[in-house]
N, C-alpha and C positions, 0 to 999 in steps of 0.2 A: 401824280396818281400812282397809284400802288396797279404793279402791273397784275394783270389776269388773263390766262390761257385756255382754249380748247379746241381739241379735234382727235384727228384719229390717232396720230405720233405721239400725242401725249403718253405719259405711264401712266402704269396703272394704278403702282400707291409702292411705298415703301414697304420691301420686302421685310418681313418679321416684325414690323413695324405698325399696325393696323393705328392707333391713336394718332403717331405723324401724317399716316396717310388722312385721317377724317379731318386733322388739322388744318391740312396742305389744299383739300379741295373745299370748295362751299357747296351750298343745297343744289345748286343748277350744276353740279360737274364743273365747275372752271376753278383751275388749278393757280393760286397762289406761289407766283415764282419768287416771291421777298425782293423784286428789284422795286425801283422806282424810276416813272418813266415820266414821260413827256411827249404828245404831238405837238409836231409841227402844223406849220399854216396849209403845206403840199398834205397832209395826215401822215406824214412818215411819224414813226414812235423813236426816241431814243433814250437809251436805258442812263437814267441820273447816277444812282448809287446803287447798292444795297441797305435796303428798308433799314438792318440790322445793324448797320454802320455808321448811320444819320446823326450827329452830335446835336443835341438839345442843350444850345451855351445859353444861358438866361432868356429861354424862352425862346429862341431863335435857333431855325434849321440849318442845320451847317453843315456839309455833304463833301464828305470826306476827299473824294476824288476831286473835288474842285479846287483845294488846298493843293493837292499832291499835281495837280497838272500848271498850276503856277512854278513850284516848286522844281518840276522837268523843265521849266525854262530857262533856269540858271544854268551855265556851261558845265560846272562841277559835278551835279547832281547827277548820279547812276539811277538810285532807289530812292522810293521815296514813298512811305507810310504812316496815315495819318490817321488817329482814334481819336476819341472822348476819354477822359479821368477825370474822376470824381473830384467836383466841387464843393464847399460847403456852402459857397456864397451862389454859384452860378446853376448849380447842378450838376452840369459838366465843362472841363476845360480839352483844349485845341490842345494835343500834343505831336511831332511829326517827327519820324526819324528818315533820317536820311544815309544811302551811302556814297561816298565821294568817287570819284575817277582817281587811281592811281598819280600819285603826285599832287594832287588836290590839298589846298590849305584852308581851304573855305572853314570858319567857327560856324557855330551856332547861329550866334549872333548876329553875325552878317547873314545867312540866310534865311532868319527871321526879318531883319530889316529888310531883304531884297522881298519878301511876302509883303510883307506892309508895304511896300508902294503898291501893291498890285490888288490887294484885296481888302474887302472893306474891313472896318477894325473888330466888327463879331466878326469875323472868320479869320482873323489872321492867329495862326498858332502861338501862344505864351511862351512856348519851349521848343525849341529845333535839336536835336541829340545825334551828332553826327556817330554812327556806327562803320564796322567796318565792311560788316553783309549783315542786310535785314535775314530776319527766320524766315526758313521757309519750306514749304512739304515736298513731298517727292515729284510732284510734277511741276515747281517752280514759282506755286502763290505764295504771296506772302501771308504769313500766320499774324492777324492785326490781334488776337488774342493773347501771345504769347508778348508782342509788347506792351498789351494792356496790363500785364500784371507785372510786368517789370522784372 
């Protein structure tokens, strides 16, 4: 479910921004935070992705952070980010970069095959790109944009 918020700590809209803001809220006030979420059986909520991150491989939802928390399970693996590129057949493909721990020899390849056992075969990345430090902005996200255009 595409999550939805309100109360009183909410903002009040994007400053200088009046169109973001009419974007961001629907006709009742409740604000459009682009996560996507999930209850539980107890009603607790927990956030899946971002809506905006969501890989559509042949038709099939593939959630980025579920690639990348397989991928934290290999001993090598520091960083790890996972987008959509452009298919012509699929629509979009599984691409992940990763960065190693010092001393680390892990290929590509091998951390593509350690994903395929773990994940079903729509969502196992086609390409593993080992880097040496993912992009990333001043307070330490990773920029999954700047590896979207390579």
């Amino acid at each position: 479910m595409s999550l939805r918020i309100r109360g009183e700590g909410i903002m009040a809209g994007y400053w200088g921004r009046p169109e973001d803001t009419e974007a961001a809220f629907d006709e009742d006030g409740w604000f459009r935070t682009g996560d996507i979420a999930r209850r539980d059986e107890a009603g607790y909520v927990m956030i899946v992705d971002r809506l905006k991150d969501v890989i559509i491989r042949g038709g099939m939802n593939v959630y980025p952070r579920e690639v990348e928390e397989v991928l934290y399970e290999h001993p090598d693996v520091v960083e790890a980010a996972v987008v959509g590129v452009s298919d012509e057949r699929l629509g979009e493909e599984i691409a992940a970069f990763v960065s190693l721990a010092p001393g680390s020899a892990a290929t590509g390849e091998q951390l593509q095959a350690f994903a395929a056992e773990r994940l079903a075969r729509y969502k196992q990345p086609r390409e593993v790109t080992v880097l040496d430090g993912l992009p990333k902005n001043a307070t330490g996200k990773i920029l999954r944009r700047e590896l979207r255009q390579g």
